[in-house]
C-alpha positions as CSV (number, residue, x, y, z in Angstrom):
1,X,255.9,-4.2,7.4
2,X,259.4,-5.8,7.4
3,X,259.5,-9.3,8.3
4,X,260.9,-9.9,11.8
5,X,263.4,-12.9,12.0
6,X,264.2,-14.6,15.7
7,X,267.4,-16.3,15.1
8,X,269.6,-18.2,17.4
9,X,273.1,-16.9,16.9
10,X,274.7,-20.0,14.6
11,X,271.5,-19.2,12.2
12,X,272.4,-15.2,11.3
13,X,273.5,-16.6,7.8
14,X,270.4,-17.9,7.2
15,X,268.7,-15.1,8.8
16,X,270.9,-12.6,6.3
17,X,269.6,-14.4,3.0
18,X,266.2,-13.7,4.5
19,X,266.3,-9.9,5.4
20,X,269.5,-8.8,3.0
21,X,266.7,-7.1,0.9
22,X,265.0,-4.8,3.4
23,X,268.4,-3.5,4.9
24,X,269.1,0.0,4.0
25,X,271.0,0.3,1.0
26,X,270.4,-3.0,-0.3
27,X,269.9,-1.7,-4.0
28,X,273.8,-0.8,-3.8
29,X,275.7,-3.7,-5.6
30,X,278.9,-2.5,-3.6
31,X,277.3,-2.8,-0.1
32,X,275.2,-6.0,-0.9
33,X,278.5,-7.6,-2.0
34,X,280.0,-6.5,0.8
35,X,277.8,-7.8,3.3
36,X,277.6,-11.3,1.9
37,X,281.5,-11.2,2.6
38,X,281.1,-10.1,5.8
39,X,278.4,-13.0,6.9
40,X,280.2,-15.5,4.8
41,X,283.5,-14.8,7.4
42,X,281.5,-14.9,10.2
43,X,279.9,-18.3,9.6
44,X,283.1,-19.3,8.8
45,X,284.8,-18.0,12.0
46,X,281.5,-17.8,14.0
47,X,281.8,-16.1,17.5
48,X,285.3,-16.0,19.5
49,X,286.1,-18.0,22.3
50,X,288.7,-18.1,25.4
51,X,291.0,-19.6,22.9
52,X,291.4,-16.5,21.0
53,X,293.6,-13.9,22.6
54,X,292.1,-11.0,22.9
55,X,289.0,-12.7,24.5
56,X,290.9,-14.7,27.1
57,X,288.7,-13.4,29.9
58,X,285.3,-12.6,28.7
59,X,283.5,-15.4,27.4
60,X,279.9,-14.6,25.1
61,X,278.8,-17.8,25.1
62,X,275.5,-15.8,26.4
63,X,275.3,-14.1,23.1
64,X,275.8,-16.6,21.1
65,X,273.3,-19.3,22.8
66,X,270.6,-16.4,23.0
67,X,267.8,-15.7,20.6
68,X,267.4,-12.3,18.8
69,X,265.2,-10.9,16.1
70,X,267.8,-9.0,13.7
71,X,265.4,-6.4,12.3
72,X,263.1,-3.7,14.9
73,X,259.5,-3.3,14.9
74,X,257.8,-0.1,14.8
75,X,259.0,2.2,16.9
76,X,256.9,2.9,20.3
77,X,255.0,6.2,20.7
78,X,255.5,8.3,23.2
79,X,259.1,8.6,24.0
80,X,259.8,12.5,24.3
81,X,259.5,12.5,27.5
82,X,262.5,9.8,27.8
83,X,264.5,11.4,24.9
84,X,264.2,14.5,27.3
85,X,265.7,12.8,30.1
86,X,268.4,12.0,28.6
87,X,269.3,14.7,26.3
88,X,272.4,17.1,27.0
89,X,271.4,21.1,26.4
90,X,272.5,22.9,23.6
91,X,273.7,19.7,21.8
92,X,272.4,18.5,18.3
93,X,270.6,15.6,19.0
94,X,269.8,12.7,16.9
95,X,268.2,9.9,18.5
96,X,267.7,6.3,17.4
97,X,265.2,3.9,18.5
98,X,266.2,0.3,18.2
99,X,268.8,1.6,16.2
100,X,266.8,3.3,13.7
101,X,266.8,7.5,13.4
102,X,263.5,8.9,14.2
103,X,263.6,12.9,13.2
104,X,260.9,13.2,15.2
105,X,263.1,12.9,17.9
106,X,266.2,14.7,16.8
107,X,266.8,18.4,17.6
108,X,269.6,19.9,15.3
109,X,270.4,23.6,15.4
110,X,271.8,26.0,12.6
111,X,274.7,24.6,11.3
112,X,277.4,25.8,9.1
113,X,277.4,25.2,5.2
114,X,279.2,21.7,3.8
115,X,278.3,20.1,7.2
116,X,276.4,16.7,7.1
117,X,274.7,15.7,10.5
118,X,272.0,12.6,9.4
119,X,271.1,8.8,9.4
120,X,273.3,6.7,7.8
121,X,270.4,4.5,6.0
122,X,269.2,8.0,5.0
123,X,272.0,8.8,3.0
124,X,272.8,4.9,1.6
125,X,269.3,5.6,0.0
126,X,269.0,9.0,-1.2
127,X,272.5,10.1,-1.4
128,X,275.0,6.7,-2.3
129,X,277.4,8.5,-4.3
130,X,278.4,11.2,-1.6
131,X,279.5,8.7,0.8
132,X,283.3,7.1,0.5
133,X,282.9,3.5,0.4
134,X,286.1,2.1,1.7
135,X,285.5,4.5,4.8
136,X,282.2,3.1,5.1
137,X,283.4,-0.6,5.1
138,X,286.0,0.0,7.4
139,X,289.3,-1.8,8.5
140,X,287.7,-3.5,11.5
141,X,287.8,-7.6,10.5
142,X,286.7,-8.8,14.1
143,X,283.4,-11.4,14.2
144,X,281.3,-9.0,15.6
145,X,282.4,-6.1,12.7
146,X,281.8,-8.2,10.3
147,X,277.9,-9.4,11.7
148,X,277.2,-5.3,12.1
149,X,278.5,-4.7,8.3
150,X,276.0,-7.7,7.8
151,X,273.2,-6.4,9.1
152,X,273.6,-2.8,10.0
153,X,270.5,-1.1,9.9
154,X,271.7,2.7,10.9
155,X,273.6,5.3,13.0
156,X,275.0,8.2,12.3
157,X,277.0,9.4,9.4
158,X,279.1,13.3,10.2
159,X,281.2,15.1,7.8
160,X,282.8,18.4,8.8
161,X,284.0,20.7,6.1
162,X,287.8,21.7,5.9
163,X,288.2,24.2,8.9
164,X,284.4,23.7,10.7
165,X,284.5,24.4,14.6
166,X,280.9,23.1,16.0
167,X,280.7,24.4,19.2
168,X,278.0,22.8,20.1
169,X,278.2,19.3,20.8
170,X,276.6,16.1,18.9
171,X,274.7,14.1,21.0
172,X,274.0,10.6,19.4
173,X,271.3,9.2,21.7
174,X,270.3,5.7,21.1
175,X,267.3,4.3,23.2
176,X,266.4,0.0,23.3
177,X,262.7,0.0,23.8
178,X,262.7,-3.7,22.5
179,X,263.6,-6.9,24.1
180,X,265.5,-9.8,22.2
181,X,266.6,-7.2,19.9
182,X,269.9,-7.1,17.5
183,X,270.6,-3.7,17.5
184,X,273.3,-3.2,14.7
185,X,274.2,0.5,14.9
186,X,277.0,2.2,12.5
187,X,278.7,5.6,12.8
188,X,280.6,7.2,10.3
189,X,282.7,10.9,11.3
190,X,285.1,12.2,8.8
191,X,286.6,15.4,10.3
192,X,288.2,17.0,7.1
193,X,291.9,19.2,7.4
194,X,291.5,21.5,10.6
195,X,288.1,21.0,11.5
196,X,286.8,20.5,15.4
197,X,284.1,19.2,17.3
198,X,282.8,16.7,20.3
199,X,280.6,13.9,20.3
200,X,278.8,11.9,22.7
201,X,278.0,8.6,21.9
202,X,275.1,7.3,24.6
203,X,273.2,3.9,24.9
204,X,270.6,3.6,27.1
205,X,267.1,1.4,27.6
206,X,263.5,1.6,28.8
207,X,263.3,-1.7,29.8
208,X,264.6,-4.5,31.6
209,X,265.1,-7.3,29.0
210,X,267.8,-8.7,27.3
211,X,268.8,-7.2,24.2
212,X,271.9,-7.4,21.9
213,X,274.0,-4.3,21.1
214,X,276.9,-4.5,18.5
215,X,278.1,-0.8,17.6
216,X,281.0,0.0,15.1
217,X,282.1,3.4,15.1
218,X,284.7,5.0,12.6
219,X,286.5,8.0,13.0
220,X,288.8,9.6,10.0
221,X,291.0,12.7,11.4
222,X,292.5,14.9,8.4
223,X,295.5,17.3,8.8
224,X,294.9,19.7,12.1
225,X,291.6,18.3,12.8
226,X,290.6,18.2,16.6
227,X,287.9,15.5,18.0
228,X,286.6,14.0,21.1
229,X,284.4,11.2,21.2
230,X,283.1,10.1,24.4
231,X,280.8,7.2,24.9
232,X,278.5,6.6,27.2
233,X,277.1,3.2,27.8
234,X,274.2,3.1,30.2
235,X,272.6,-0.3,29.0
236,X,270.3,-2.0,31.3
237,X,271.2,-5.3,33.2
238,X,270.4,-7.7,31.0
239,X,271.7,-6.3,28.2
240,X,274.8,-7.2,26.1
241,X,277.3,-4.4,25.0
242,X,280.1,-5.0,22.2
243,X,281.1,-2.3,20.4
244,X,284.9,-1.3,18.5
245,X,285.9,2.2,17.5
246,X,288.5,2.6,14.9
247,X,290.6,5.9,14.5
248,X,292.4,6.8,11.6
249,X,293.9,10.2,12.1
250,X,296.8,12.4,9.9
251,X,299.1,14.8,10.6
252,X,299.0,17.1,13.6
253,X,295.5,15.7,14.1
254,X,294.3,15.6,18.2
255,X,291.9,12.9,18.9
256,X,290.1,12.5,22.9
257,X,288.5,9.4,23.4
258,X,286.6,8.7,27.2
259,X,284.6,5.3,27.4
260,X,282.4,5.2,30.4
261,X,280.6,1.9,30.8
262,X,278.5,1.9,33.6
263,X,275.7,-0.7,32.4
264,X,274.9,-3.9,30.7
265,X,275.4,-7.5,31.6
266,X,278.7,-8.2,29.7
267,X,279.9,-5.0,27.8
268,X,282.9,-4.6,25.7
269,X,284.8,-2.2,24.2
270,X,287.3,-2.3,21.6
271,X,289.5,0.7,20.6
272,X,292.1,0.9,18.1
273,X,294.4,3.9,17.1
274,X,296.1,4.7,13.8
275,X,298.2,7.8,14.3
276,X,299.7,7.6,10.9
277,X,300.2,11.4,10.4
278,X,303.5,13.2,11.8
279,X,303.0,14.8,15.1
280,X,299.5,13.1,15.4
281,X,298.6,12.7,19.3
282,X,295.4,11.1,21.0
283,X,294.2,10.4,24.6
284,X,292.0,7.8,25.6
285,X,290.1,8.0,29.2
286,X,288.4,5.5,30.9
287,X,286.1,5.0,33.6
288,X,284.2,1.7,34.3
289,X,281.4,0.8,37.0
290,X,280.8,-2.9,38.0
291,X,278.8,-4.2,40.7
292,X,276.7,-8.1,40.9
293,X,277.7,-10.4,38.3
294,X,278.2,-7.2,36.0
295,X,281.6,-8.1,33.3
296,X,283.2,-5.4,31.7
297,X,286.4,-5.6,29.1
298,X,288.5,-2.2,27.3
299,X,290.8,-3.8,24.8
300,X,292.6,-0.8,23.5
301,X,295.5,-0.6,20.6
302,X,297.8,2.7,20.0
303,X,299.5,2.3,16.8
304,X,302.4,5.0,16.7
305,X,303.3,4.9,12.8
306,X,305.0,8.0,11.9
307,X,307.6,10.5,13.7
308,X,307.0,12.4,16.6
309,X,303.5,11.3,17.8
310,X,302.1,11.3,21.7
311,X,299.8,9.1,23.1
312,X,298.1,9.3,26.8
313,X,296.3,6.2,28.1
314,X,294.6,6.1,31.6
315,X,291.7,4.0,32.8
316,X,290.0,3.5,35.8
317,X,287.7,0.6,37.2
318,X,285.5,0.5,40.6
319,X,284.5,-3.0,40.9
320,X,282.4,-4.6,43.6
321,X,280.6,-7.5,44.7
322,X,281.1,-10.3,42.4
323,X,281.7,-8.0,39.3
324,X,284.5,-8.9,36.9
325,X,286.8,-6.3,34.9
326,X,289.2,-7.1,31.9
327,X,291.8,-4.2,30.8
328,X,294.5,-5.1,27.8
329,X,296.2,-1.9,26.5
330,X,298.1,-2.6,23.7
331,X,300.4,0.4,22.2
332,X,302.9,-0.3,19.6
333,X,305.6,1.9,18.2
334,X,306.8,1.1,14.4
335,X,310.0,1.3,13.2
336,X,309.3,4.9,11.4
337,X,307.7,6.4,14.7
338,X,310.9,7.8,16.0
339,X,310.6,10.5,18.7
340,X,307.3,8.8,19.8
341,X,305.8,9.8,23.2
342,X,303.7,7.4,25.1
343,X,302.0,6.9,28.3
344,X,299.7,4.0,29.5
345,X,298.0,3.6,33.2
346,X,295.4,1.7,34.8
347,X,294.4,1.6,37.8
348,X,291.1,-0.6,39.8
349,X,289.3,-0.3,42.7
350,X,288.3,-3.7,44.0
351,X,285.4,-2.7,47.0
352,X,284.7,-6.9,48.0
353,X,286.8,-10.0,48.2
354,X,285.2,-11.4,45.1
355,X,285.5,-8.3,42.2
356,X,288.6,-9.5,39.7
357,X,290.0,-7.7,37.1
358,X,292.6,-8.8,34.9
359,X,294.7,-5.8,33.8
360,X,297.2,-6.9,30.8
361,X,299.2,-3.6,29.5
362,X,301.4,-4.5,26.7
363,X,304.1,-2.9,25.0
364,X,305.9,-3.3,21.9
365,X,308.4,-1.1,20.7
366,X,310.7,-1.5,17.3
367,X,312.5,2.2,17.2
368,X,314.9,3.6,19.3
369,X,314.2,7.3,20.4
370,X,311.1,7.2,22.5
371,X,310.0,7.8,25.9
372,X,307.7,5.1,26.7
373,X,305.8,4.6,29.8
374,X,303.1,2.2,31.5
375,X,302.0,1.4,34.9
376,X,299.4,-0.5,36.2
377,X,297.5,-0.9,40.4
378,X,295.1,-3.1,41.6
379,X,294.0,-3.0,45.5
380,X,291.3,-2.4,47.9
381,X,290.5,1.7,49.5
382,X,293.5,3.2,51.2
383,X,292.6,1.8,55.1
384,X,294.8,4.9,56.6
385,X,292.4,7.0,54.4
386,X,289.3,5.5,55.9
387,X,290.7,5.8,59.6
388,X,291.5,9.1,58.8
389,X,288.1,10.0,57.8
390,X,286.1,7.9,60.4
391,X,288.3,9.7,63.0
392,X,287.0,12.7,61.9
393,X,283.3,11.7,62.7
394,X,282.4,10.3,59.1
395,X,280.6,7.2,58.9
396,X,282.2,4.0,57.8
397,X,279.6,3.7,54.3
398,X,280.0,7.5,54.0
399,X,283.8,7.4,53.8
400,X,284.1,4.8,52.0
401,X,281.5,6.7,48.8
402,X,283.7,9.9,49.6
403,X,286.9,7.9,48.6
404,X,285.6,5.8,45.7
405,X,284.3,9.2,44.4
406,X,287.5,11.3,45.0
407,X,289.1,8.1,42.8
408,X,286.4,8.0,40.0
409,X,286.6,12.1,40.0
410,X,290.3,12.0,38.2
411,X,288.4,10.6,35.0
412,X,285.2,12.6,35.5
413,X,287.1,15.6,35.8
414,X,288.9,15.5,32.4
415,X,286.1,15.4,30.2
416,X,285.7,18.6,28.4
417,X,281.8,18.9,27.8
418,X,280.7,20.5,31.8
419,X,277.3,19.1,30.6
420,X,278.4,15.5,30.0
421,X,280.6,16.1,33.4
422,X,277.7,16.5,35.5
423,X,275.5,13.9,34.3
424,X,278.3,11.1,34.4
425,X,279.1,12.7,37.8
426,X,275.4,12.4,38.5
427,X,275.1,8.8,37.9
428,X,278.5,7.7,39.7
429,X,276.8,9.5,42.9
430,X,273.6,7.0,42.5
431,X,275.9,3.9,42.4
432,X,277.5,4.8,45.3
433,X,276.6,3.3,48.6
434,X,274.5,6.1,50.7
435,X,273.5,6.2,55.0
């Protein structure tokens, strides 16, 4: 069995010299290097703190003073019954357990010929030489990218063939059955020239513990090809949630991105944009769920690079009791992106006197020949609305879960998968307050 290491977080590069030979792939002399760069900048820089930035308002001096063990132990038995809970129909499923893909689990139809659907540790050890190593690594240089390059363990790695339309969607289910757990997961998708398909990126737990999450996800668009990715983060709440998602996409490529963070007791998602293809357009949705001491932060960054791209931008929070939300959208426009389209928007839903958000949008333009544009609410339910419906012989609690609905249902409503629809639609219901 693979020894288990409980670290505090200042001793992962000591806990790296001790496990760097049991992670997946570490007979590859270009990963292993790689990895010690990766933990070597980290010690260096360690965690961020309110003096950087981007991390003004969420502080994670709780992940760093907390103790995790950075590699899983065997994986529990039975779980179908959870895996079936959770699972969307008719959607290739692979599930990970503790971050680690258990075919056991996973239910993956017929699929076309040239398309790769597996475990990423799967093919670092049986098939090194398929997988592009500079797409692997990544552009992402954040703390947290570089401690899930360190010690990623698995995830999923998709490759769809020039012109491959999976109608079916790919569910990427990944269950924490483990407390005081690292979970390190990595995704890889390169959609080749005119190729199309969704994915549904979903964290959940079977337990009540605190755990540590730290997902990196990257996304390479060729010429024409079509993607959404929607994630799904159900942690439970005690858990921490980072996670960054990096999309590279070329020309004429359509990217749909729709976060929905509804668990977890700080989560945090980072999002960043390349459209560096002519005509190249993307749209990120939003939709965030606080309530207690719950903190949840989108940073997001549209990078407009080339002529003639469009970007759309909106995001939503519903934040009550003492729950705290954080929203910086950053879109940029180079110098060569003439003729560049953008829009930005978020709006929150504050439902108590002590929920906060900060909302920072942020524009940066260096071209002339655009149509730019942002806006940006924050405010309590409409109390003409409410009148208007208690008038009407609806009670007070009952009127105010109709109109916090109808204001989540904007977001809800633009996701493309009906399945996914209903089940997020499901669980905003079960938040709301009922008679």
């Amino acid at each position: 069995m693979r020894p288990r290491q409980p670290v505090t977080a200042n001793g992962y590069f000591d806990a790296f010299a001790r496990v760097a030979q049991v992670l997946p792939g570490h007979q590859l002399g270009w990963l292993h290097q790689a990895r010690e760069s990766a933990i070597e900048r980290f010690a260096c820089i360690g965690f961020p703190t309110s003096h950087d930035e981007d991390w003004k308002y969420t502080d994670v001096a709780a992940i760093e003073n907390s103790r995790f063990n950075v590699l899983p132990g065997p994986c529990p038995d039975p779980l179908a019954a959870r895996v079936a809970s959770h699972a969307l129909p008719d959607a290739h499923l692979l599930v990970f357990v503790n971050g680690t893909l258990e075919p056991g689990l996973c239910r993956v139809g017929r699929l076309r010929t040239g398309v790769v659907l597996s475990g990423l540790a799967y093919m670092l050890e049986e098939y090194p030489g398929r997988l592009d190593t500079s797409l692997l690594l990544g552009n992402a240089t954040s703390a947290f990218a570089d401690l899930n390059l360190a010690f990623m363990g698995d995830g999923a790695y998709i490759q769809l063939p020039r012109g491959c339309v999976l109608k079916a969607p790919i569910q990427l289910l990944y269950i924490a059955t483990e407390a005081n757990l690292a979970i390190q997961p990595r995704n890889l998708v390169v959609a080749a020239a005119d190729s199309s398909a969704s994915i549904v990126e979903h964290h959940v737990a079977i337990h009540d513990d605190g755990y540590f999450t730290n997902a990196v996800t990257d996304i390479v668009l060729g010429p024409g090809a079509t993607l959404a990715h929607h994630k799904l983060q159900q942690e439970n709440a005690s858990a921490f949630h980072i996670a960054t998602v990096d999309i590279a996409q070329g020309e004429g490529s359509h990217f749909t991105s729709t976060s929905l963070a509804f668990g977890a007791r700080l989560a945090r998602v980072g999002i960043g944009v390349k459209l560096q293809g002519d005509g190249a357009s993307c749209s990120l949705d939003g939709l965030y769920l606080a309530n207690g001491r719950q903190h949840v932060d989108h940073h997001t960054r549209i990078d407009h690079l080339k002529p003639g791209c469009t970007s759309r931008e909106y995001y939503k929070g519903v934040l009550g009791d003492a729950a705290r939300g954080v929203f910086n959208g950053r879109l940029v426009v180079q110098p060569d992106a003439r003729g560049s389209d953008a829009v930005q928007a978020n709006h929150n839903l504050l439902l108590s006197d002590d929920a906060e958000i900060d909302t920072k949008p942020q524009l940066e333009i260096w071209t002339d020949d655009i149509r730019c544009r942002q806006d940006a609410t924050v405010g309590p339910l409409d109390e003409d609305q409410l009148f208007y419906l208690r008038s009407r012989g609806i009670g007070d609690i009952s009127a105010r879960a109709l109109l916090t609905r109808a204001f989540a249902m904007e977001i809800i409503d633009r996701i493309g998968l009906i399945s996914l629809q209903e089940r997020v639609d499901d669980l905003l219901q079960g938040k709301l307050p009922r008679h």
